[in-house]
C-alpha positions in Angstrom: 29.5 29.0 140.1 26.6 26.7 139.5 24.0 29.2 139.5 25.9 30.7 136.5 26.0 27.7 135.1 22.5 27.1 135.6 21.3 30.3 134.2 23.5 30.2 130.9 21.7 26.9 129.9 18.7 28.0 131.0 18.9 30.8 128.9 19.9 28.6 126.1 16.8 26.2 126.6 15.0 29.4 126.5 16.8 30.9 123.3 16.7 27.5 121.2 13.1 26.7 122.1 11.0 26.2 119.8 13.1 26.1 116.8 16.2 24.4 117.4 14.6 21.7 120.2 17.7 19.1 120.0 19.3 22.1 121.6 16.9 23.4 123.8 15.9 19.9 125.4 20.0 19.5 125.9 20.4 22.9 128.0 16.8 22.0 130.3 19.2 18.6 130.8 22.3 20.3 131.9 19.9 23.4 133.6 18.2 20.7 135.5 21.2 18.8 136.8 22.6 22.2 138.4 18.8 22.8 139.8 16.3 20.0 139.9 13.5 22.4 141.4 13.8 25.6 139.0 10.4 26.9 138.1 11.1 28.1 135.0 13.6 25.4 133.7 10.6 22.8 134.4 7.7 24.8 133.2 9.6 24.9 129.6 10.4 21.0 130.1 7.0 20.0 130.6 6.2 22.6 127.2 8.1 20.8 125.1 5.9 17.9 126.7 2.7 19.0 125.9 3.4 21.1 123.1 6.0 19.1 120.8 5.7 15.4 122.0 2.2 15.6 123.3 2.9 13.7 126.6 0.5 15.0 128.2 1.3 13.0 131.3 5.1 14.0 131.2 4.1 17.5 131.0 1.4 17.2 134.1 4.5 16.0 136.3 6.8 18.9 135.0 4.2 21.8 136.3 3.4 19.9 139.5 6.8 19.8 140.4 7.4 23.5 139.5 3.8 24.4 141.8 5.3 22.4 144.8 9.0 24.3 144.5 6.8 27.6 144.3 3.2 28.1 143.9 3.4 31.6 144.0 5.2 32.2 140.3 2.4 33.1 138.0 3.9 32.2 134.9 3.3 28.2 135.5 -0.5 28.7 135.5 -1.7 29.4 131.8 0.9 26.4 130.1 -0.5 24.2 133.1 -3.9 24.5 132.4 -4.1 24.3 128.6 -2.1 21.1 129.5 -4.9 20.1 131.5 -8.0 21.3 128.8 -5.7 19.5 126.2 -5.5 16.3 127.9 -9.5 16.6 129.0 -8.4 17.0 132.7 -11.3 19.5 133.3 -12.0 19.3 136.7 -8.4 19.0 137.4 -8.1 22.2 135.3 -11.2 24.2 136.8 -9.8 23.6 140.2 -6.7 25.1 138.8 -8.3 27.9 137.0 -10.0 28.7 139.9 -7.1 28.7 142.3 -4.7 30.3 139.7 -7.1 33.3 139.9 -6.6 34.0 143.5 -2.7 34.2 142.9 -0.8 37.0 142.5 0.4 38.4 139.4 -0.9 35.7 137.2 -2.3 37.0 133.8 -6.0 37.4 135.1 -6.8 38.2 131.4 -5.7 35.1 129.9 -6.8 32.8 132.5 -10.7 34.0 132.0 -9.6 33.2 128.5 -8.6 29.8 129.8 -12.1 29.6 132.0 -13.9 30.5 129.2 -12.8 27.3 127.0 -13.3 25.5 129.9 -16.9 26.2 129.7 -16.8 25.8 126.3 -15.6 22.5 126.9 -18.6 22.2 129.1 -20.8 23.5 126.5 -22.2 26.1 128.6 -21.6 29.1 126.1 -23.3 32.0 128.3 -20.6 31.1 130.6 -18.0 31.2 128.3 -18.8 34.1 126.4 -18.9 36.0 130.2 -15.5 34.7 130.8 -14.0 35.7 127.3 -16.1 39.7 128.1 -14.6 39.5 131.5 -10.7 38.8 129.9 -11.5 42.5 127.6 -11.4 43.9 130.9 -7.6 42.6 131.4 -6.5 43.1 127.8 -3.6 45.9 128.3 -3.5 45.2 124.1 -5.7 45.3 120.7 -4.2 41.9 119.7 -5.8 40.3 122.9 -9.0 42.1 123.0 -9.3 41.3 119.2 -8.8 37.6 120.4 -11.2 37.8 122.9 -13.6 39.4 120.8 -13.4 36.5 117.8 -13.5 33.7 120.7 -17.3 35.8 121.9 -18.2 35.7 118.1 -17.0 31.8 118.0 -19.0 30.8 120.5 -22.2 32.8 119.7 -22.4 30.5 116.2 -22.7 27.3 118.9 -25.6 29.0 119.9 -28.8 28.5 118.7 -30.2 30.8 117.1 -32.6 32.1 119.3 -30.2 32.5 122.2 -27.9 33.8 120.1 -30.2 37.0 119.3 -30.5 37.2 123.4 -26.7 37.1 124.1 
C-alpha cells in the first residue's frame, strides 16, 4: 500500500512540476515521507532547488542523497552537474563529469555537452569545442545536434581570430 501511495504522489510531483510548483513541492512532501531514499522523488526535489529557488546548496544535498541510495541511475547525473557548473563547483563537477561517463546508461551525449561548458568555464575553447563535436556523435536527434552545432559556433567567436581560422 505505501508504494502505491508513494508512486501516485510521485507521479503528481512529476505532473505539476514546473507549472503548478505549490503542488508539486506538496506531492515530493507526501512522496518523501512514504520513501525517504527515492531517486527520482529527490532528484526533482533538489530541481526545484536549483532551478526555481536557486539553493544551490539545498539542491547539492538532494542529488547526493539520491547518488548514495543508487549510483547506478543515470538520470541524476546531468541535473547534478549543471547544479554544480551553476553554483561554480567545477572541480566538484569535472570529477562528476568524469565519473558519470563511466556509468551506464547515462546520456553520453549530453554530458560531453556538460564537459564541454565545463571547459568553457575553464576557458579552454579547443577543449570545449572537442567536447560539444564529440556529443554530435551521441545526438540520436536534429534538435541536439543543432544545439551542439550553435554551442561549436558560440565558442569559436571566444576565439581569437587567428585560432578561430585553425579550429
Amino acid at each position: 500500500m505505501e508504494n502505491s501511495n508513494f508512486n501516485r504522489y510521485l507521479f503528481k510531483a512529476l505532473e505539476a512540476y514546473p507549472y503548478e510548483l505549490d503542488e508539486a513541492i506538496e506531492a515530493l512532501g507526501y512522496a518523501l515521507s512514504y520513501d525517504a531514499k527515492n531517486v527520482q522523488a529527490l532528484c526533482l526535489m533538489g530541481k526545484i532547488y536549483w532551478e526555481q529557488l536557486g539553493e544551490y546548496e539545498a539542491a547539492k544535498e538532494c542529488y547526493a542523497e539520491a547518488m548514495a541510495s543508487n549510483m547506478d541511475m543515470p538520470t541524476i547525473y546531468p541535473d547534478y552537474i549543471r547544479t554544480l557548473l551553476w553554483n561554480e563547483d567545477y572541480k566538484e563537477a569535472k570529477k562528476l563529469i568524469d565519473f558519470a561517463l563511466t556509468v551506464k546508461a547515462t546520456d553520453k551525449g549530453t554530458l560531453q555537452i556538460l564537459l564541454g561548458q565545463w571547459f568553457e568555464s575553464k576557458c579552454k575553447y579547443k577543449k570545449a569545442i572537442k567536447a560539444f563535436e564529440k556529443s554530435k556523435k551521441f545526438g540520436y536527434n536534429n534538435d541536439f545536434i543543432r544545439f551542439a552545432e550553435n554551442e561549436i559556433n558560440r565558442i569559436k567567436k571566444k576565439l581569437p581570430k587567428k585560432k578561430r581560422n585553425k579550429v
